[in-house]
C-alpha positions as CSV (number, residue, x, y, z in Angstrom):
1,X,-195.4,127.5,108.2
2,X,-196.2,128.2,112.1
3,X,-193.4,127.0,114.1
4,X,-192.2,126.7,117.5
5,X,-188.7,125.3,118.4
6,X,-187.2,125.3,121.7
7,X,-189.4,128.2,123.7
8,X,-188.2,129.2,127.4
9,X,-190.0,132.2,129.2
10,X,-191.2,133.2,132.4
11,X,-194.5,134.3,133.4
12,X,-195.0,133.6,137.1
13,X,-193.7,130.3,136.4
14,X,-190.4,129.0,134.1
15,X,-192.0,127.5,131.1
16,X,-189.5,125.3,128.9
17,X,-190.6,123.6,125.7
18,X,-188.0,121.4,123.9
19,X,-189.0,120.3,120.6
20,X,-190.0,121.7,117.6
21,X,-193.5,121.7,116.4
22,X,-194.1,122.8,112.6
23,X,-197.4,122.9,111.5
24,X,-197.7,123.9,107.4
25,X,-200.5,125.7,105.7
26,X,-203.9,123.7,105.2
27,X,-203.3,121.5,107.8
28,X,-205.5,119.8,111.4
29,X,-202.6,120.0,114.4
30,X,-203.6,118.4,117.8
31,X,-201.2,118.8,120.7
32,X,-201.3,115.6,122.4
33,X,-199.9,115.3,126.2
34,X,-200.1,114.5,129.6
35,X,-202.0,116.7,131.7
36,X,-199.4,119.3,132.9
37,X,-197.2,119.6,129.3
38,X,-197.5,122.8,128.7
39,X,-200.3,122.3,125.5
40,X,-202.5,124.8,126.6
41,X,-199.7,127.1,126.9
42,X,-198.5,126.4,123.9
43,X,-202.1,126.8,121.6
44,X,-202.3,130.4,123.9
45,X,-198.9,131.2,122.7
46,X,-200.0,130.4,119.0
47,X,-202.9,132.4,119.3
48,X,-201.5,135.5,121.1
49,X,-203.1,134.9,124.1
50,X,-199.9,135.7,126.2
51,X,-197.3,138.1,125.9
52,X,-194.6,136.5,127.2
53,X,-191.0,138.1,126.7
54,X,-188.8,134.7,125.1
55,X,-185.7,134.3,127.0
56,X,-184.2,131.5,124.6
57,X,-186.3,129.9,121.3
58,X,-188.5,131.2,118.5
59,X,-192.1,131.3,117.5
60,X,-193.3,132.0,114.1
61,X,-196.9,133.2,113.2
62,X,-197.2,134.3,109.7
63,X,-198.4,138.8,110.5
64,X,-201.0,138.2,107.9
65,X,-203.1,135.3,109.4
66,X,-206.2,136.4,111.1
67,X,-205.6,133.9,114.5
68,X,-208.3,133.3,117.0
69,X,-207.7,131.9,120.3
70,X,-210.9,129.7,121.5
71,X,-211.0,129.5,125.4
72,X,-211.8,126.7,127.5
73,X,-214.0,128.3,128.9
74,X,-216.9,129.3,127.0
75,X,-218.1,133.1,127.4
76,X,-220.9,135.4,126.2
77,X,-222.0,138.6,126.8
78,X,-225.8,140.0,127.3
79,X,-227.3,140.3,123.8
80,X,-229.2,138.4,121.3
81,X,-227.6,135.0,120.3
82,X,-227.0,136.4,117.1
83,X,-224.9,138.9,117.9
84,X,-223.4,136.8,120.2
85,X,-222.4,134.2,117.4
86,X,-221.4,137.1,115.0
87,X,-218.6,138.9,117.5
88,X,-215.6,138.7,115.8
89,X,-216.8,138.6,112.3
90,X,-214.6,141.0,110.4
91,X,-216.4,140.7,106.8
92,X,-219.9,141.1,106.4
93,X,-220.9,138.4,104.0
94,X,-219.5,135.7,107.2
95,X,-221.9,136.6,109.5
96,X,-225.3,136.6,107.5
97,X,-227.8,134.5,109.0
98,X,-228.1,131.9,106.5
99,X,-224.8,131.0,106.8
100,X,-224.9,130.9,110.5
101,X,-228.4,129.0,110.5
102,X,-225.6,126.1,108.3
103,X,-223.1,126.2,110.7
104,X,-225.3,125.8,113.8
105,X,-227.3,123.0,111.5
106,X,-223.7,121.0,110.8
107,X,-222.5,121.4,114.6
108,X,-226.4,119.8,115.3
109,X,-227.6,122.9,117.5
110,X,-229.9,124.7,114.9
111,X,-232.4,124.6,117.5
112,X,-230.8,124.9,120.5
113,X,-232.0,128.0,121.6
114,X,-235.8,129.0,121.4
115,X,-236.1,131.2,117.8
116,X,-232.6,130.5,117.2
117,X,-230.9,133.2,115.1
118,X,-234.0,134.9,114.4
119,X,-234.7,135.6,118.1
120,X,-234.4,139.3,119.4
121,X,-234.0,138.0,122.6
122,X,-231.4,140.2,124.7
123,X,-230.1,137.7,127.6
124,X,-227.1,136.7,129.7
125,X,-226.6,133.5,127.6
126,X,-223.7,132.0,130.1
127,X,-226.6,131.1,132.4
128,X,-229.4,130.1,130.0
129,X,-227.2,127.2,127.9
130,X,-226.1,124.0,129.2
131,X,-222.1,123.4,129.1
132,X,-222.8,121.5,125.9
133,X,-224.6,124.1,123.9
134,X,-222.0,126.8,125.5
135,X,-218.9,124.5,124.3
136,X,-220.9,124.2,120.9
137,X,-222.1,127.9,120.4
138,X,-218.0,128.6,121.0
139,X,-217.3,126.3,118.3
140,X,-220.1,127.2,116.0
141,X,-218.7,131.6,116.9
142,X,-215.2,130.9,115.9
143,X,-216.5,129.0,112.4
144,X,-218.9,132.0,111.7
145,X,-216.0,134.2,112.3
146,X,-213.7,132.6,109.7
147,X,-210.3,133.3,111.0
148,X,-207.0,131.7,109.1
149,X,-205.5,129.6,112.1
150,X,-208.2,128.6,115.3
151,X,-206.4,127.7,118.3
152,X,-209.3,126.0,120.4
153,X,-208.8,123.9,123.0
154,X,-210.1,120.3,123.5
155,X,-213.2,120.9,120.9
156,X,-215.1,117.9,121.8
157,X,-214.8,118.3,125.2
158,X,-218.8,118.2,125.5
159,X,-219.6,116.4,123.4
160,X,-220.2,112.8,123.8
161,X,-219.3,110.6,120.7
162,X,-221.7,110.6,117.8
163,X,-221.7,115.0,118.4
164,X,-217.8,114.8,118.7
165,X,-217.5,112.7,115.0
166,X,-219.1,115.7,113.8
167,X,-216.9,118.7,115.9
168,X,-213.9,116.8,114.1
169,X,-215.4,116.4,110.9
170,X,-216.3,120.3,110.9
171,X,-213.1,121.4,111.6
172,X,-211.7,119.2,109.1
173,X,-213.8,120.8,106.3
174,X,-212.4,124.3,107.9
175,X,-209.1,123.5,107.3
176,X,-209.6,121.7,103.8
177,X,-212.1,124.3,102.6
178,X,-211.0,127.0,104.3
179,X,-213.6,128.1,105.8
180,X,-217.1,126.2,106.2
181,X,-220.5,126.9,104.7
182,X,-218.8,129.8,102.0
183,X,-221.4,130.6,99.7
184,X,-223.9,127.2,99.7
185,X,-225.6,128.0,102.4
């Protein structure tokens, strides 16, 4: 299992987490808080987002999971949005266009983007979505990519209801089915 039990560094400021948290294989964790808690610190820590020098505790994450951090902030570089949603892909069968034409289909945003996938549009994306479609491209990058363990923070943060059923029920099928649209699509 990931753990954490107990974790005290400093970076800038003292960060102290009492507590354990132990979150087994095949399983949907959500850090729940007050604003202030230290969650977001906690899912960067998971995902290797800080190097931080432990002065008491321990973390555990397993050397052979693939882990991706998801930002709050959603970020793109100048390029077409396929390549865009393919950065990160580490086996060539993830990132073929049928499969990402499903995931941006289940996530409800096959279309939106003019020509979608098949566009050979180079553009600074950042500026051309809306926060929505930026929070949901993210989302829809980090599926296509197919890590072991996503760390993302507050997924339906965009989204209003009926769009956030579906972020959860996505990620759900991630973590049951280890990955999403494998080989159907």
């Amino acid at each position: 299992p990931i753990f954490a039990r107990n974790l005290h560094f400093r970076m800038g400021i003292t960060f102290n987490f009492q507590g354990v948290i132990e979150i087994s294989q095949g399983t949907l964790a959500c850090l729940v808080g007050p604003h202030g808690s230290g969650k977001t610190t906690l899912l960067k820590c998971f995902g290797n987002c800080l190097f931080r020098e432990l002065t008491a505790g321990e973390m555990f994450m397993p050397a052979h999971l693939r882990v991706l951090h998801v930002s709050l902030e959603p970020c793109f570089f100048e390029g077409t949005l396929m390549e865009n949603l393919c950065f990160g892909v580490e086996i060539p069968s993830d990132g073929t266009k049928d499969r990402v034409r499903a995931i941006l289909r289940t996530l409800l945003c096959e279309d939106c983007v003019d020509g979608g996938v098949e566009s050979t549009d180079r553009r600074m994306w950042q500026a051309q979505l809306t926060v929505k479609e930026r929070h949901t491209l993210t989302l829809a990058r980090a599926l296509i990519a197919n890590p072991h363990v996503i760390c993302i923070h507050k997924p339906t943060m965009a989204c209003g209801s009926r769009d956030g059923h579906v972020v959860m029920q996505t990620l759900t099928r991630f973590v049951r089915g280890r990955g999403v649209e494998q080989g159907n699509a």
